[in-house]
N, C-alpha and C positions, 0 to 999 in steps of 0.2 A: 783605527789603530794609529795613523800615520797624524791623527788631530791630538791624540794622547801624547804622544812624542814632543810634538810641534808644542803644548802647553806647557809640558813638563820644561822645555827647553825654555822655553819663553820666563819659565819662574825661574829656572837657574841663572838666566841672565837678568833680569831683575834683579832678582837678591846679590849678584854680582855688582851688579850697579851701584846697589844702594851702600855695600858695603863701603865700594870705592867715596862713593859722596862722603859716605860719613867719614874716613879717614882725611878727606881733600879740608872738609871742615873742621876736622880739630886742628890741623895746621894752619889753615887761616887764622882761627882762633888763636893760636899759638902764639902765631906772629903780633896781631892785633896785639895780647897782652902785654909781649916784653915791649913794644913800641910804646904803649902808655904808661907801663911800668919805666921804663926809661927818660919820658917827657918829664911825668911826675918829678924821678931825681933830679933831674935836671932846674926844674921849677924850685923844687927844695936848695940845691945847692946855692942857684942867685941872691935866692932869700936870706940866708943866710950870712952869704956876702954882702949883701946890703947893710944885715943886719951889725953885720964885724964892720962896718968902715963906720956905720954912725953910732960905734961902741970907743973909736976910736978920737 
C-alpha cells in the first residue's frame, strides 16, 4: 500500500516537473527570439544607412 502511494507521488512530482521545464523553456525561447529578432533590425537598419549615405 505504502509503495502505491510512494509511486503515485513520485508521478505527480514528475509530471510536476516536467510541466515546470516545459514553461522555463518557452521563456528561454522567448527571450532567444526577440534577441534575434532584434539583432536582425538592427542589422537592417545599418544597412540601410549605408545604403542612404551612398545614395547621397
Amino acid at each position: 500500500m505504502e509503495i502505491l502511494l510512494m509511486a503515485r507521488l513520485l508521478v505527480y512530482v514528475s509530471a510536476v516537473l516536467s510541466i515546470m521545464t516545459l514553461r522555463l523553456e518557452r521563456r528561454i525561447l522567448r527571450r532567444v527570439e526577440c534577441a534575434a529578432i532584434s539583432s536582425a533590425t538592427q542589422s537592417l537598419e545599418t544597412k540601410f544607412r549605408s545604403l542612404d549615405l551612398l545614395a547621397r
